[in-house]
C-alpha positions, 0 to 999 in steps of 0.5 A: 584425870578427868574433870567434875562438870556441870550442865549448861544449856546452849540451844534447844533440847542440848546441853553440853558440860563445861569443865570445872577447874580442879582449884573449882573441885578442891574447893569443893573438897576443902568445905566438905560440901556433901552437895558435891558427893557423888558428882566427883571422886577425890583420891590421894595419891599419897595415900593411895585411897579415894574419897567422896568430896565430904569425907571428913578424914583430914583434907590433903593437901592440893599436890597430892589429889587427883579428880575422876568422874566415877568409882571405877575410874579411880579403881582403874587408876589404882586407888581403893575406896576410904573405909570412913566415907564409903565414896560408893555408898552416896546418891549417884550422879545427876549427869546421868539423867541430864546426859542423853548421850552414850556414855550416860545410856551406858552408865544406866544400863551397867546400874540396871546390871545388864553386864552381869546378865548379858556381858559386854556384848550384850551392853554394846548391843543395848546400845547399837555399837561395837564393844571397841567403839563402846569402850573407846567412848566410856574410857575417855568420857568416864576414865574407865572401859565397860568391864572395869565400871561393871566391876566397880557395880558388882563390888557395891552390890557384894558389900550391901549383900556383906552388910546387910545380911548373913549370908555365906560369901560364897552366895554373896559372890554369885549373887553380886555377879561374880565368876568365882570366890576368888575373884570375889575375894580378890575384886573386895580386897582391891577396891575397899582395901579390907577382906569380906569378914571384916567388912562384916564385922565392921558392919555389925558395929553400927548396930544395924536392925538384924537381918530378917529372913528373906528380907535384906534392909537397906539404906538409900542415901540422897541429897537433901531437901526432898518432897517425900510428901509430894511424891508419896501423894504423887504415887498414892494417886495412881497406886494399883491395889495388888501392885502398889501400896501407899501408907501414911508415910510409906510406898511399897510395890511388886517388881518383875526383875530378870530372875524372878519376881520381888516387893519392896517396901520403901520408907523416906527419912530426913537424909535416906530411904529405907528400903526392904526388899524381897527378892526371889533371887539375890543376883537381882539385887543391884537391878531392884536398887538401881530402878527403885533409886530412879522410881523415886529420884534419889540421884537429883540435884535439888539444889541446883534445879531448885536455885535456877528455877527460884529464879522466876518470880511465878515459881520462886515461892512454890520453889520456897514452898516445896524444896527439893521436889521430885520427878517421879520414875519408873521400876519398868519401862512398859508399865510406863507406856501401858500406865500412859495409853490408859491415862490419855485424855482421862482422868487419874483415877479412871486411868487407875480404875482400868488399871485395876481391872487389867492387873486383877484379871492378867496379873500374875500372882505372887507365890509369896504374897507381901500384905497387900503386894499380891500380884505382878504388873501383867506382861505386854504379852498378857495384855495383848492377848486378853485386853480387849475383853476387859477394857471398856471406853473408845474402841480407838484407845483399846486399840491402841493399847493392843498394837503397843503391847504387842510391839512391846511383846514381839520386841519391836518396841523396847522401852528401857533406860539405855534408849536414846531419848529422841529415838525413843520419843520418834518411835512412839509417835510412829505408833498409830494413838500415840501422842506427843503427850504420851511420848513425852511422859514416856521418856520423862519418867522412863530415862529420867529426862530433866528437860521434858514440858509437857506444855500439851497437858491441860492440867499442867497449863491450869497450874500456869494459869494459877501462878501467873504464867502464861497457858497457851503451848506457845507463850509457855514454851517460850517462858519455859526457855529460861528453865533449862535444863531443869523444866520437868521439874518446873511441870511437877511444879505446875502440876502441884499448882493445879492440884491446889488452885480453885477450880476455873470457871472456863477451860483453858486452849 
């Protein structure tokens, strides 16, 4: 058994995890605090099923509950998932992206499906350990070995295949990762205690918009409140025509997954986000979900950053203004970087501009256009081969972005969610034009980091000025202190402070 935990801070850059009590998560269980999902599973051992802590099935007694930290570790336990709360179908958990350690690189990597694509061995080299050392470390962090928490990956995805769309079940196997039909059969009946045709059929009673060919519709849950407005604004900013598109109320955009290309179409609701996607294969389908939920921030924990950050008098009434504000992400790790080197030291819209031109030109197009989704992000490859034809601005900046791209190409540099942010941040700053700033931005949106300020930003320093903190690096470093673990998004606060402040009559230092 293992203890649901929470953050606290202890010093610069680290924090560690403090043990709640389980009378703490009963607590939790009793209320049915839907805060609480996704944080801790709660299974019954007289029941032998497991719940998120907001299931409304009547709650057990204390004797008869056990507390885990994830799906796969009640699954190993012996329990199967409640068919009332669909504990796999919640935000996920936020210590992913507070956690830099190995457990929380390895938990990214097996959402973004890498065990279904390169297996164990292709995990722990991600990683740069040993499968033993690997699995050692996740049973006794997670209370689940790598394979038992891919399981528990692949049995999510089959049942969104299963629900959202009619598809044969032997497609759906092989598309969720599975080996056979029958470990397929087998993996549905043990963890959802039910046979695919009657998860279907089950399905098919909440009235759902029918499937449209070639599109699956999803929902993809959160934890309310959310600024859906300001990260749709946020994103509008810096869409690129072909790759991105913004409506009133909408986002969609291409994505390179490892099978091929696909689209989506994401609309924010009160309590979800409606999702359509296009895929060119279906065994995708887990990885599209993952990097889509981390482009948009849908394992936050608003409450928690949003209660400690209100308590700083200069942010309390943003903070009361803009509940729930979000720290927008990345769908690929260097489309990241290449956004960052074109956006040092200029504005968002000329960043956008040669942007627009490099896609335009290196693009690759898609056989099946989407409305105004036509293209691909161009490959580091593509960009280090033409780019210095097209892009114009300093020689020095142009440069730049040739030797990164081709560290990204030739796999010298390798930006994904399983790197440690530390390592990731030193190796960037090696690179000859990459700065703190760019590193920094980097890792925030890359990993999802929560505790990333990016005090070197003038915009972000302007948007202090305007709320009454202090503008130098120095002063608001050490303001900043109070913020942790939650100062990246303190800085979209900051950010959004600058973009509604009158102009200054002087530059801020």
């Amino acid at each position: 058994m293992a203890d649901f935990r929470q953050p606290e801070p202890v010093g610069a850059g680290s924090i560690r995890y403090v043990p709640i009590d389980s009378e703490a998560a009963y607590r939790a269980v009793a209320s049915r605090d839907a805060r609480f999902d996704g944080h801790f599973i709660t299974a019954v051992r007289t029941t032998g099923i497991y719940c998120r802590p907001s299931c409304p099935a009547v709650r057990p007694k204390r004797e008869n509950v056990d507390f885990y930290p994830t799906a796969a570790a009640a699954q190993s336990a012996g329990f199967r998932a409640c068919r009332r709360c669909l504990p796999d179908a919640v935000p996920g958990s936020p210590e992913w992206n507070l956690r830099a350690d190995l457990a929380a690189r390895s938990m990214r990597l097996i959402s973004d499906g890498v065990v279904e694509r390169d297996g164990i061995p292709g995990l722990a080299r991600r990683l740069g350990y040993s499968e033993r050392h690997l699995a050692r470390v996740l049973t006794a962090e997670l209370g689940a070995a790598p394979l038992a928490l891919a399981r528990a990956h692949r049995a999510h995805s089959a049942r969104l295949l299963i629900e959202s769309t009619d598809l044969p079940f032997s497609d759906i196997a092989f598309a969720s990762g599975f080996a056979s039909i029958r470990q397929f059969n087998d993996t549905v009946r043990a963890v959802f205690a039910t046979t695919p045709s009657q998860l279907r059929t089950a399905a098919a009673r909440h009235k759902r918009p029918a499937p449209t060919p070639g599109r699956i519709t999803l929902r993809l849950p959160f934890r309310p409140p959310m600024d859906s407005a300001g990260l749709l604004t946020f994103l509008a900013a810096r869409a690129v025509p072909g790759v991105e598109e913004v409506t009133e109320g909408g986002y969609a955009r291409t994505l390179r997954l490892a099978h091929g290309p696909a689209t989506a179409r994401l609309t924010p609701n009160p309590e979800h986000v409606e999702c359509s996607l296009w895929l060119a294969d279906l065994r995708d389908l887990g990885s599209a979900v993952s990097r889509l939920r981390r482009l948009l921030d849908l394992d936050a924990d608003p409450a928690a950053c949003d209660e400690l950050l209100a308590g700083d008098p200069a942010l309390a009434a943003s903070v009361a203004a803009t509940p729930g504000i979000r720290l927008p992400g990345a769908v690929d790790g260097s489309e990241v970087v290449l956004r960052a080197l074109l956006g040092q030291q200029v504005s968002v819209a000329a960043a956008r501009t040669a942007l627009t031109r490099l896609v335009t030109e290196l693009g690759e197009p898609l056989q099946t256009p989407d409305g105004s989704l036509t293209r691909l992000f161009p490959t580091p490859e593509a960009i280090a081969a033409h780019a210095g034809e097209l892009l114009t601005g300093p020689r020095r900046r142009t440069d730049t972005v040739l030797s990164v791209s081709a560290a990204l190409a030739n796999g010298s540099l390798t930006v994904d969610v399983g790197r440690d942010p530390e390592e990731l941040r030193a190796e960037l700053e090696a690179l000859p034009g990459v700065g703190p700033w760019t590193a920094g931005y980097v890792v925030m949106r890359v990993l999802g980091m929560t505790d990333v300020l990016l005090t070197g930003d003038l915009a972000l320093r302007k948007g202090a000025a305007a709320l009454g903190l202090p503008s130098d690096v120095d002063g608001l470093t050490e303001r900043a202190a109070a913020w942790r673990p939650w100062r990246s998004y303190a800085g979209m606060h900051l950010w959004r402070a600058a973009a509604i402040a009158p102009p200054l009559t002087r530059r801020t230092t």
